[in-house]
C-alpha positions as CSV (number, residue, x, y, z in Angstrom):
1,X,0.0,0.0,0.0
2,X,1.5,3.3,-1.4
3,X,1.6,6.2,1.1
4,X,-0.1,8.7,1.9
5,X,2.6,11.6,0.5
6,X,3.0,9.2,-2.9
7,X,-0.5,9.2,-3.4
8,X,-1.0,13.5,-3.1
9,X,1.6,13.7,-5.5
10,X,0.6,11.1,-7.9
11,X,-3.2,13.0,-7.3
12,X,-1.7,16.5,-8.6
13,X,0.7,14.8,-11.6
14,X,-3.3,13.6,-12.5
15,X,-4.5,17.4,-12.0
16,X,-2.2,18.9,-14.4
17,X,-2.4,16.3,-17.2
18,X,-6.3,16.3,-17.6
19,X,-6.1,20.3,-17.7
20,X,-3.6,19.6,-20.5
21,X,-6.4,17.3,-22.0
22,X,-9.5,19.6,-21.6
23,X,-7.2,22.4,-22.7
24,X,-6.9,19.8,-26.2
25,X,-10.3,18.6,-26.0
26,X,-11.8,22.3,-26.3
27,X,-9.6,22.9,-29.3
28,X,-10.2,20.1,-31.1
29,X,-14.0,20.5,-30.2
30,X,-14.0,24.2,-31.9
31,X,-13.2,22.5,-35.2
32,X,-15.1,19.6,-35.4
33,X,-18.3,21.3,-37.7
34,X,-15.8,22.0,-40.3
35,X,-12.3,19.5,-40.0
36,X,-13.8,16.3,-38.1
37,X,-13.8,13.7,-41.0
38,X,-10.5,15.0,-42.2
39,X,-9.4,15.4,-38.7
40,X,-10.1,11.6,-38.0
41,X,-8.4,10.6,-41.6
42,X,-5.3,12.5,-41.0
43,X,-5.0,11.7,-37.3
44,X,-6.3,8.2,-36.7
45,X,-3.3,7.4,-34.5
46,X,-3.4,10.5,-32.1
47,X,-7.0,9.8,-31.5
48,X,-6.1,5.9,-31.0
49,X,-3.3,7.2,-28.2
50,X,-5.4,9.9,-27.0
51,X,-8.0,7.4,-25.8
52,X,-5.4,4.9,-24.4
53,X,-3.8,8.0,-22.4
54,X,-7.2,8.6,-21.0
55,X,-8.2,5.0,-20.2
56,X,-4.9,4.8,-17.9
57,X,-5.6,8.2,-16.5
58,X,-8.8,7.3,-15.2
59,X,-7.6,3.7,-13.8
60,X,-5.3,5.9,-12.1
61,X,-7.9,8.2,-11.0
62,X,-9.7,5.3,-9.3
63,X,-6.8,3.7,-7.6
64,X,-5.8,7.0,-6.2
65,X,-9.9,8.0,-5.0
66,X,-9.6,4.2,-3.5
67,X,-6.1,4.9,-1.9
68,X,-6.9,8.0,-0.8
69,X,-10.3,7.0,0.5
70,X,-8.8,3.6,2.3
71,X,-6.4,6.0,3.9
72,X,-8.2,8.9,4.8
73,X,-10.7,6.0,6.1
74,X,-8.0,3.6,8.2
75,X,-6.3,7.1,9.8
76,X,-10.0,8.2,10.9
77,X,-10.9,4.5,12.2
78,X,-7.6,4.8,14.0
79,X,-8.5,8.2,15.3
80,X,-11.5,7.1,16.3
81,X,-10.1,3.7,17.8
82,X,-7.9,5.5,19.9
83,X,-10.3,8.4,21.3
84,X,-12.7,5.0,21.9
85,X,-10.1,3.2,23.7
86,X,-8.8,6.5,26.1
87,X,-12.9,7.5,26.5
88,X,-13.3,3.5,27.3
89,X,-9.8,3.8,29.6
90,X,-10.9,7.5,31.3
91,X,-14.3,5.9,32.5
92,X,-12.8,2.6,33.5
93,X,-10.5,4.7,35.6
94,X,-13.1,6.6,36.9
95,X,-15.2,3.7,37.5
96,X,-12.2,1.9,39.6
97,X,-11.3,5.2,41.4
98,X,-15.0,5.3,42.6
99,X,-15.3,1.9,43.3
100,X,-11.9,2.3,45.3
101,X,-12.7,5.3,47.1
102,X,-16.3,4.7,47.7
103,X,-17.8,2.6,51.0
104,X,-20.6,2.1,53.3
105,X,-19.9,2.2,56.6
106,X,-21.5,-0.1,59.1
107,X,-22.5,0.2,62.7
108,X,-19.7,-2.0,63.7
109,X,-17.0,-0.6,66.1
110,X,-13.9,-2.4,67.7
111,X,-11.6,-0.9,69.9
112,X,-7.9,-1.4,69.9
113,X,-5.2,-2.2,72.8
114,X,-3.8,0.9,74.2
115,X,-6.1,3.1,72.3
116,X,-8.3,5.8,73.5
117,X,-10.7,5.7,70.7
118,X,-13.0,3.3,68.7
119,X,-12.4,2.1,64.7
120,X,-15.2,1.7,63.0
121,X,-16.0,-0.7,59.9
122,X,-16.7,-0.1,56.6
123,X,-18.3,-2.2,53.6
124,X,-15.6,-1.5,50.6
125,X,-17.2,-3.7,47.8
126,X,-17.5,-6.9,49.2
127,X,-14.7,-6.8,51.5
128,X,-15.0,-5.8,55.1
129,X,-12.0,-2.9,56.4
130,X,-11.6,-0.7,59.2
131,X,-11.9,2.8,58.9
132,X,-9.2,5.5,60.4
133,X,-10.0,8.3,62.5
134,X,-9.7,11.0,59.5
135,X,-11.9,8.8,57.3
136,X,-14.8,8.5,60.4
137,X,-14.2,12.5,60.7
138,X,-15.2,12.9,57.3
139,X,-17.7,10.4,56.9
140,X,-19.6,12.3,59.6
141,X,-19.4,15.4,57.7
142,X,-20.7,13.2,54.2
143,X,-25.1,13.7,54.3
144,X,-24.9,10.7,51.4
145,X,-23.9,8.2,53.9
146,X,-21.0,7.1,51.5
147,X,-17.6,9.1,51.5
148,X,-15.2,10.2,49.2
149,X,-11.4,10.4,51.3
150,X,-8.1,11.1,50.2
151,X,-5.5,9.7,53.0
152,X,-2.9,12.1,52.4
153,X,-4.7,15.2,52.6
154,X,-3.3,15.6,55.6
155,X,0.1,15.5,54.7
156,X,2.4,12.8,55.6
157,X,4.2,14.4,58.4
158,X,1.1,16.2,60.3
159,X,-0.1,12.2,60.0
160,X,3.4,10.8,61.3
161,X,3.0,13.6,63.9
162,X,-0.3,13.0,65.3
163,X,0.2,9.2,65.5
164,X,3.3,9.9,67.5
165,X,0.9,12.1,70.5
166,X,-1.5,9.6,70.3
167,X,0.9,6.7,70.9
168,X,2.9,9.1,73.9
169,X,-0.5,9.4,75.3
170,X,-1.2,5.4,75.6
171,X,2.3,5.3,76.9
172,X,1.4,7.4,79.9
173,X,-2.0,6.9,80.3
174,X,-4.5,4.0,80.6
175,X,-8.0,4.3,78.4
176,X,-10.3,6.8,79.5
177,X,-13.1,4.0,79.6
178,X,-11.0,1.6,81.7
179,X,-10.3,3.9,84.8
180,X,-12.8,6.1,86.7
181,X,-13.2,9.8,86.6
182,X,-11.5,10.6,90.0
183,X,-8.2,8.8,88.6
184,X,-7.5,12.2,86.4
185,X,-7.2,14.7,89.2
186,X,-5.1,12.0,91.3
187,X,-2.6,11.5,87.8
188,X,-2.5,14.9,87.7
189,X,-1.7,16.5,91.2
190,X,0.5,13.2,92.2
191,X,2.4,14.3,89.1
192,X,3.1,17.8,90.3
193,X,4.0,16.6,93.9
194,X,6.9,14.4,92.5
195,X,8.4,16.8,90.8
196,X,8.8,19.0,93.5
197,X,10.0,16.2,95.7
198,X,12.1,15.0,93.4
199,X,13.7,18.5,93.1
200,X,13.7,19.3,96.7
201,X,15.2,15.7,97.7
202,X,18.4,16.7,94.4
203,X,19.1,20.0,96.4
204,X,18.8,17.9,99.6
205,X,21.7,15.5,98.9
206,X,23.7,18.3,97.7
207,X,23.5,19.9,101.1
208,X,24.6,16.0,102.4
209,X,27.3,15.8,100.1
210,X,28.1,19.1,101.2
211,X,28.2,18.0,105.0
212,X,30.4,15.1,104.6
213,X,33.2,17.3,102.8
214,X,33.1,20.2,105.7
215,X,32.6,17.5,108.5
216,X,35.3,14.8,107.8
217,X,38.4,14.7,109.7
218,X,39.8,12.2,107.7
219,X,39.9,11.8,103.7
220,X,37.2,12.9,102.1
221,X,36.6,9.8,100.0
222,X,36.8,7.6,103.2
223,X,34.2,9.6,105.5
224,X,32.1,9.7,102.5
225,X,31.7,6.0,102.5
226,X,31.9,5.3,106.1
227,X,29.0,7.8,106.8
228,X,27.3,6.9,103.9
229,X,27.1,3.4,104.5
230,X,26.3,3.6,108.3
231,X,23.1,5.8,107.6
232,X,21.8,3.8,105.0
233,X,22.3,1.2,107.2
234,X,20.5,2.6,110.2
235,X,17.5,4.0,108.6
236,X,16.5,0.6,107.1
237,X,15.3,0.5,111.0
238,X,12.3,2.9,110.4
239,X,11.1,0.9,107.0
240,X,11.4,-2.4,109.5
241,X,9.4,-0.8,112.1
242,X,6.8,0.2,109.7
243,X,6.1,-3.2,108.2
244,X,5.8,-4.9,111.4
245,X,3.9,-2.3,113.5
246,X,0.8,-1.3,111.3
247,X,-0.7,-4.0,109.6
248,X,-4.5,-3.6,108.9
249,X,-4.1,-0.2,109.5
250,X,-2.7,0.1,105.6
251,X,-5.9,-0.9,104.4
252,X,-8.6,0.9,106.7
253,X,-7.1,4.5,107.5
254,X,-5.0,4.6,103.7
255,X,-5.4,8.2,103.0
256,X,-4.6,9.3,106.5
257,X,-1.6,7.1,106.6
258,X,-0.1,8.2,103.3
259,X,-0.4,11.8,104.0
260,X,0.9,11.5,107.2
261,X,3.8,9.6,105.7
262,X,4.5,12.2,103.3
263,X,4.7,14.7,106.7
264,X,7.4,12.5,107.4
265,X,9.0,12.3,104.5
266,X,8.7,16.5,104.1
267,X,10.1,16.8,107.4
268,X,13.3,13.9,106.7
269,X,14.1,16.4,103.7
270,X,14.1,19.3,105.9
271,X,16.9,17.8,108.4
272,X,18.8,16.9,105.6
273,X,18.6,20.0,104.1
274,X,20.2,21.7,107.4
275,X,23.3,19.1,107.6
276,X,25.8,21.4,106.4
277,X,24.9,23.8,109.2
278,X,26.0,21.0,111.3
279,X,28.9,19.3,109.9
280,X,30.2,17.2,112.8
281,X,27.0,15.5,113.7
282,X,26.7,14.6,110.4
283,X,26.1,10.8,111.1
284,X,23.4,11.4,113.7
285,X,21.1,13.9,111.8
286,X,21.6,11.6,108.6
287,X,20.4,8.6,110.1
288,X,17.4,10.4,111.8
289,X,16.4,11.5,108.4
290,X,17.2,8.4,106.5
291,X,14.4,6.8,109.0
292,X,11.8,9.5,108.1
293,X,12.7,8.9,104.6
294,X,12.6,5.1,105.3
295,X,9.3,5.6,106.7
296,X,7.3,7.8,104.3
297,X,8.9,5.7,101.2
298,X,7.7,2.3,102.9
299,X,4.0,3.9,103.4
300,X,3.8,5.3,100.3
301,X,4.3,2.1,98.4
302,X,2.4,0.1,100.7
303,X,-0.8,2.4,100.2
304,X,-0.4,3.0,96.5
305,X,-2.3,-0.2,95.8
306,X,-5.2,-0.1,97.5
307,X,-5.7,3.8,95.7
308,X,-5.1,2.3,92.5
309,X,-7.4,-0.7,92.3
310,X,-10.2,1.7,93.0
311,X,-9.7,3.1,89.7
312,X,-9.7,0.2,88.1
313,X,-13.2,-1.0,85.9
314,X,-12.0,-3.8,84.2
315,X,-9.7,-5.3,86.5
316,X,-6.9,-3.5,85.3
317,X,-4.5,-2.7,88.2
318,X,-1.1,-4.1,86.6
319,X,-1.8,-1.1,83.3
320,X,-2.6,1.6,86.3
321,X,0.2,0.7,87.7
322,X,2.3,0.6,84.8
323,X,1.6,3.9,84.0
324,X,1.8,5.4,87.2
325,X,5.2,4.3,87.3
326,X,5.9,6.0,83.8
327,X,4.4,8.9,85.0
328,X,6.6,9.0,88.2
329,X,10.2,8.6,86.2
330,X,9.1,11.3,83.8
331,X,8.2,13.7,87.1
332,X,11.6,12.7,88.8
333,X,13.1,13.8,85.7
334,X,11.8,17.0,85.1
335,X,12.4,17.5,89.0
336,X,16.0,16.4,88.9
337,X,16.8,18.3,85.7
338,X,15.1,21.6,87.9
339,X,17.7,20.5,90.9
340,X,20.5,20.4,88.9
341,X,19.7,23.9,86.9
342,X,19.5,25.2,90.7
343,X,22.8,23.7,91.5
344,X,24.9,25.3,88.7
345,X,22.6,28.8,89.0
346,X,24.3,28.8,92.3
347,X,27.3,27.5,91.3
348,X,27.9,30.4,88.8
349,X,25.8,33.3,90.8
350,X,25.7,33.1,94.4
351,X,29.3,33.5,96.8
352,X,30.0,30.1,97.9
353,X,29.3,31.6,101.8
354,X,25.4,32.0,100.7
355,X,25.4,28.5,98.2
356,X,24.2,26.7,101.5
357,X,21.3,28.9,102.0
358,X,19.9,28.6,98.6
359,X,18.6,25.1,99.1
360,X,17.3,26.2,102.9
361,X,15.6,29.1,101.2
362,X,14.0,27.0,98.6
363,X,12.6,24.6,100.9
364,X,9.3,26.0,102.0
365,X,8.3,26.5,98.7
366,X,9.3,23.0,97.1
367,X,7.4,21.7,100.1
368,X,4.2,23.8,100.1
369,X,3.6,22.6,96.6
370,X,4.3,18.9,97.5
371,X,2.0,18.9,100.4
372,X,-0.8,20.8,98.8
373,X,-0.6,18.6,95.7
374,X,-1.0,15.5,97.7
375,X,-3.8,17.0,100.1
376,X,-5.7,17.4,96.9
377,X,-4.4,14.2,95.4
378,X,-5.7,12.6,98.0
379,X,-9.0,14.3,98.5
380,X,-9.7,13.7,94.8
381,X,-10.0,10.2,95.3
382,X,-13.4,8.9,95.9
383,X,-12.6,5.1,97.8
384,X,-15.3,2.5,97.3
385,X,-14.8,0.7,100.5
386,X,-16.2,1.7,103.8
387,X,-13.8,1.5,107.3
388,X,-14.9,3.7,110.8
389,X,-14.5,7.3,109.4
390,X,-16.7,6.4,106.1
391,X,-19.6,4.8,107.7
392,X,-20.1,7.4,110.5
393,X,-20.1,10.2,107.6
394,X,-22.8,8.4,106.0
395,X,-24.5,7.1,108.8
396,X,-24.8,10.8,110.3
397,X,-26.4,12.0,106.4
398,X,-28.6,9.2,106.5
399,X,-30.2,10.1,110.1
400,X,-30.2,13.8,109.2
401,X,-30.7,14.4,106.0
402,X,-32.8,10.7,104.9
403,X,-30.6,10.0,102.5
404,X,-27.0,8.6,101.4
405,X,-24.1,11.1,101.2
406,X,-22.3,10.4,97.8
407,X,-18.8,8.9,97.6
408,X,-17.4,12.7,96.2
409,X,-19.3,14.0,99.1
410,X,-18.1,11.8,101.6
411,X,-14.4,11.9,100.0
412,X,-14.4,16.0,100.6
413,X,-15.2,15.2,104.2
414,X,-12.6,13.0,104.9
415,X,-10.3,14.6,107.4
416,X,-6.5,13.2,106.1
417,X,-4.7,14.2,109.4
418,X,-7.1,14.1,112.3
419,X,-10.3,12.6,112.4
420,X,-13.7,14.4,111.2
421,X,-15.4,16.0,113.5
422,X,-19.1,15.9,112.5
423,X,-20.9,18.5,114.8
424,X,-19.7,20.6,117.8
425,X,-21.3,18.5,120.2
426,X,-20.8,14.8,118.4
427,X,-19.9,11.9,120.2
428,X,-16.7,10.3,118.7
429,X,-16.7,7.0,117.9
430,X,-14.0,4.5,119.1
431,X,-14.3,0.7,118.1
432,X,-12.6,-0.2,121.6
433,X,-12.7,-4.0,123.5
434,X,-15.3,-5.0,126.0
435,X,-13.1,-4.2,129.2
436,X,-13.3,-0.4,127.6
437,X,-16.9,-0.3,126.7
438,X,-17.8,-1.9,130.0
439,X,-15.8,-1.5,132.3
440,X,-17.7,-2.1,136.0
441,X,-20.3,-5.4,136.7
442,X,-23.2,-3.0,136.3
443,X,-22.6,-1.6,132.8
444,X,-21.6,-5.8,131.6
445,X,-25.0,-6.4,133.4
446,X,-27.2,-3.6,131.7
447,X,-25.4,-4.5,128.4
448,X,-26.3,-8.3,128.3
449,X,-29.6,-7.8,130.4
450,X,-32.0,-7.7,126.8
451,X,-29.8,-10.4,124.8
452,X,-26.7,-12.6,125.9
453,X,-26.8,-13.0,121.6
454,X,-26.1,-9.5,120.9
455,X,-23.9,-8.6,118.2
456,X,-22.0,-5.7,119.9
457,X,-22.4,-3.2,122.9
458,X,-22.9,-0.3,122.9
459,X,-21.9,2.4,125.7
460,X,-21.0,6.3,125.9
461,X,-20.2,9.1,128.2
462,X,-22.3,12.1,127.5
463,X,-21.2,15.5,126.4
464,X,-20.5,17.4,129.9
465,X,-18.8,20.9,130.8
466,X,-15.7,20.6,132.3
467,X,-15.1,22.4,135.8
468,X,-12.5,24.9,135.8
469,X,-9.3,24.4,137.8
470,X,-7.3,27.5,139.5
471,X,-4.8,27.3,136.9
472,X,-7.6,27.3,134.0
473,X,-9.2,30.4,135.7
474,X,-5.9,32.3,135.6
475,X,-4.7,31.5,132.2
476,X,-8.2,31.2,130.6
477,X,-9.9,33.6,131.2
478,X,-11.6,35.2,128.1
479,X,-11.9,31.9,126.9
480,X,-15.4,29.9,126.4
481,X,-15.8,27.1,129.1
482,X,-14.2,24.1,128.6
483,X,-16.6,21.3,127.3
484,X,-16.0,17.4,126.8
485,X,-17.3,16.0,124.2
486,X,-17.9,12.4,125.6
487,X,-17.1,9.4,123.6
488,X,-19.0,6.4,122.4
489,X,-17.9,3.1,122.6
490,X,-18.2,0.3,120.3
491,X,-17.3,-3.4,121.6
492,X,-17.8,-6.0,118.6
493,X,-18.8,-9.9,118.9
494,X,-16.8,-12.7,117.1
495,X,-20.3,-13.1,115.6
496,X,-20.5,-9.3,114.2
497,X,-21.1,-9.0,110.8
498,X,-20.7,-6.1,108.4
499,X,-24.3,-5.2,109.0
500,X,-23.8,-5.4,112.7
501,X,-21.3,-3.2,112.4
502,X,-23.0,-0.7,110.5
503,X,-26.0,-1.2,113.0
504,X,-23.5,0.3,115.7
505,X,-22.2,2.9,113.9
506,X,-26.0,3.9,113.0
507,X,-26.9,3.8,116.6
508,X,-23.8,6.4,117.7
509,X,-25.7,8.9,114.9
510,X,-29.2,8.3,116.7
511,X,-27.4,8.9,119.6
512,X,-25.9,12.2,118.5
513,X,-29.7,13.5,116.9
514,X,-31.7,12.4,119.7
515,X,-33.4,15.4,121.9
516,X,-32.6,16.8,125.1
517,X,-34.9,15.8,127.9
518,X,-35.1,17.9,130.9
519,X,-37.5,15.5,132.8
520,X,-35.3,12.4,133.0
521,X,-32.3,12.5,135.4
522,X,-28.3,11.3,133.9
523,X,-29.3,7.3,134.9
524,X,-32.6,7.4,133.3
525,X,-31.1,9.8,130.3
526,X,-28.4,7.2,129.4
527,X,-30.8,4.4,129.8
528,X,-33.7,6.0,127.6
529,X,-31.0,7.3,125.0
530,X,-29.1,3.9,124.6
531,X,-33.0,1.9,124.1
532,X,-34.2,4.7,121.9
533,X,-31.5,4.6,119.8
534,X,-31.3,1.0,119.4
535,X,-34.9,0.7,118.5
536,X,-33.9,3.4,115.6
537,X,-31.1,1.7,114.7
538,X,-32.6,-1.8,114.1
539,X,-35.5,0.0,112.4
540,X,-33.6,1.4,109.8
541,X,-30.6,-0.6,109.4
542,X,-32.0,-2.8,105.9
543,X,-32.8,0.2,104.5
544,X,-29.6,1.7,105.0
545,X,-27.4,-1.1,104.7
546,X,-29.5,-1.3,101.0
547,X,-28.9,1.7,99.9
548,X,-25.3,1.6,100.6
549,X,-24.9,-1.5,98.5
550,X,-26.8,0.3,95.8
551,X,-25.3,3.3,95.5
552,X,-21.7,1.2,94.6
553,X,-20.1,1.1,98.4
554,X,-18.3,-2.4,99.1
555,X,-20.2,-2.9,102.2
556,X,-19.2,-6.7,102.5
557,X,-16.4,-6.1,104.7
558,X,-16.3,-3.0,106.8
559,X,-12.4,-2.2,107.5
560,X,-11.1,-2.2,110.6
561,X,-7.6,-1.4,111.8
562,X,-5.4,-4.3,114.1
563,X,-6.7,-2.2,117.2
564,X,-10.2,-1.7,116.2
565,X,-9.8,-5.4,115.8
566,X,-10.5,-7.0,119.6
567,X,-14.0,-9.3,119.0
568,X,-14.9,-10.6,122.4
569,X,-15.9,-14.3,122.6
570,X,-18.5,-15.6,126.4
571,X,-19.8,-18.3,127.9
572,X,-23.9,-18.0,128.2
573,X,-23.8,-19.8,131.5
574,X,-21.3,-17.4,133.1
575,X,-22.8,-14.7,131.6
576,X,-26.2,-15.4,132.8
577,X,-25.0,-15.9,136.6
578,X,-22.9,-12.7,136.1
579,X,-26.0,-11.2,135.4
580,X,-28.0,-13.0,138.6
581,X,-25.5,-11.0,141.0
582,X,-25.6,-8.2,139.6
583,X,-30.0,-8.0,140.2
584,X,-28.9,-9.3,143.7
């Protein structure tokens, strides 16, 4: 097949010969009336070559219209092919894209270890994917219900970026759904009060380091060790005394034990921090402190527990505690790199006479901030179980008030140092042994004279005016008179249960509520006040002991420290001839 420029050449070689032949033709035509028979005598052979030359022009003429026309047909086909096949390409493109980018999400959700929020799945043809955050965030936004999302409109670095604070924030913290809501103000104050005890205790042991240098007599490397090693040594004794002296007490008094601990601890710091002052008692002042050190570190790790499992909901106390302890090296970092920028500020800026000041002036405000932090650490934690303290705050709502105090309520009147006082003229309770409660034949007799059975017993000594002395009149006067608050004491049975010993502690708030009566004198007083408020107390007592349960409290066990702890056991028989005398 000839080409497409062979065949437009060959076309206009055609063009100029037939002009050449009409250009004959009219000629030859203009003298046909009066010359054509001579014309076809004298010429016979033109005209037989003329008509050959004509015959091959138009075969020509044909071949070229059918070249021309084959061509011109084949390059459109080809045109058209190819516009076919990119139209045909362009929408199967499109069609794939949409099938790629388009899916139907499903109310399906799963949530992933050590993530804080839920994926949720999709339907993307006929396969079943999770999708990310960004692509839920849009899909929210879509009204069609299907979505349309580019990954990588965020940018590959503000992706890389926010996958990096979402994974720092699993590594520090447990998921929001697995701890309760108090455990957030507790992460956050506890993590303020290590830092500044972990910067107050650096400056501390540079004032120790100090001391040994200005107090040995011998090498400094040798007194170093020597005193080192012998206070170490000696304030193990306090951690030893702690673990064997306290017991229960860790589990039913844990908030007033830990702050009181940290007291300890606050005040080991301080007599540290004064060492270099007094150089040649170096040993004696270091082991005193390394004792209160000893102590409030022992308590503190032996009360951490029981705060964390209460923030646990799905029995996840080894990831709280995990974390904590993350938590707690990142604090004592930040605090140690504070203590050492204090160390070379003072280094560089302050006369070496003063450089033993700066950590004695820096003291009361490194230790105001630990102490506040973990008073409201502490008060931000609202503890489940119930001990003494607990159940006489919600006993004494209940009676007053008709209805439960709440475990935030209850948690804010927790006293962490002393123990709450709950009206001016309140009885306090003490869970005591039966020689304390009853101390005489006549109070064992009117104790035991109703039921040998009883669960507990119950006595008090009312609230009564003190007498003043000679020395209270001289160096009292302007004062109010002095008043005694009495005290109410609650002896418990081997056979006491939990609800017994809520009974008790219901019957002290009766006892604190119930009118004055003018008409009775103190014997018949005591007598009407202890039967009234029994009757009360076993009246209301499956109410309240159902609403306690109810409202979340673990009221299966009430907890009781090692000296609350002192059931009493009898013999009927004895009892009941005890009881015989004393009506004799």
């Amino acid at each position: 097949m000839s080409s497409p420029s062979s065949c437009r050449r060959q076309q206009h070689r055609f063009q100029h010969q037939r002009s050449r032949t009409n250009e004959y033709a009219s000629a030859t035509n203009g003298n046909t009336n009066s010359h054509s028979r001579d014309d076809t005598k004298q010429h016979p052979v033109a005209e037989k070559r003329f008509v050959q030359k004509q015959r091959r022009l138009g075969q020509n003429s044909n071949v070229f219209a059918s070249v021309t026309s084959s061509s011109s047909s084949s390059s459109k086909t080809k045109g058209e092919n190819k516009k076919q096949k990119s139209r045909t390409h362009a929408s199967d493109g499109t069609t794939n894209t949409n099938n790629k980018k388009r899916a139907i999400p499903l109310s399906i959700w799963e949530s992933r270890k050590g993530s804080n929020f839920k994926l949720q799945y999709a339907l993307d043809g006929n396969k079943l994917r999770l999708l990310s955050p960004e692509e839920a965030r849009d899909l929210s936004s879509n009204k069609n219900g299907a979505f349309s999302f580019d990954p990588l409109h965020l940018g590959r670095k503000k992706r890389a970026f926010l996958r990096q604070i979402d994974n720092i924030r699993d590594s520090f913290f447990p998921q929001k759904t697995s701890v309760t809501s108090d455990y957030w103000d507790y992460a956050k104050y506890r993590f303020t009060q290590r830092i500044a005890s972990s910067c107050m205790t650096v400056l501390a042991t540079q004032q120790m380091l100090a001391a040994i240098g200005l107090g040995a007599s011998r090498s400094i490397p040798a007194a170093a060790a020597l005193n080192w090693v012998l206070k170490d040594g000696l304030g193990r004794l306090g951690k030893l005394s702690v673990a064997t002296n306290f017991g229960r007490s860790f589990d039913s008094d844990v908030k007033r034990l830990r702050f009181s601990s940290s007291l300890v601890y606050t005040g080991a710091v301080f007599i540290e921090t004064i060492t270099p002052f007094f150089p040649k008692h170096f040993l004696a002042i270091a082991t005193v402190a390394n004792v209160g050190k000893s102590i409030g570190i022992t308590t503190g790790n032996v009360v951490r527990p029981p705060i964390q499992k209460t923030f646990a909901l799905e029995e996840n106390l080894g990831e709280i505690a995990a974390k904590t302890s993350a938590q707690q090296v990142l604090a004592d970092n930040i605090g140690l790199a504070l203590g050492v920028s204090v160390m070379k500020f003072q280094t560089k800026f302050v006369s070496l006479a003063l450089q033993r000041a700066v950590p004695l002036a820096l003291f009361p405000i490194l230790a105001s901030i630990d102490l506040v932090s973990i008073h409201k650490q502490l008060k931000s934690v609202q503890l489940r179980t119930v001990n003494k303290e607990r159940a006489e705050i919600i006993a004494e709502a209940f009676v007053r008030e008709k209805k439960l105090a709440t475990q935030l309520q209850v948690a804010e009147k927790e006293r962490l140092l002393f123990p709450a006082r709950l009206d001016a003229s309140a009885l306090p309770l003490r869970v005591t042994s039966l020689g304390n409660a009853c101390s005489t034949l006549d109070a064992l007799a009117s104790a035991f004279k109703d039921d040998v059975h009883r669960p507990y017993v119950l006595s008090y000594e009312p609230y009564v005016q003190k007498k003043r002395t000679v020395l209270s009149g001289i160096f009292m006067r302007d004062r109010k008179p002095l008043k005694y608050k009495g005290r109410a004491l609650l002896a418990l049975s081997h056979r006491a249960t939990s609800k017994d010993v809520l009974q008790g502690i219901l019957q002290v708030a009766h006892i604190r509520n119930l009118p004055f009566r003018k008409d009775l004198n103190e014997k018949e007083a005591y007598d009407w006040a202890v039967s009234e408020s029994s009757r009360r107390a076993k009246a209301d007592v499956n109410a309240f002991h159902n609403q306690i349960v109810s409202n979340g409290w673990q009221a299966n066990l009430i907890l009781l420290s090692s000296n609350e702890r002192m059931p009493y056991f009898l013999d009927e028989k004895e009892i009941r001839s005890l009881l015989k005398l004393a009506h004799k």
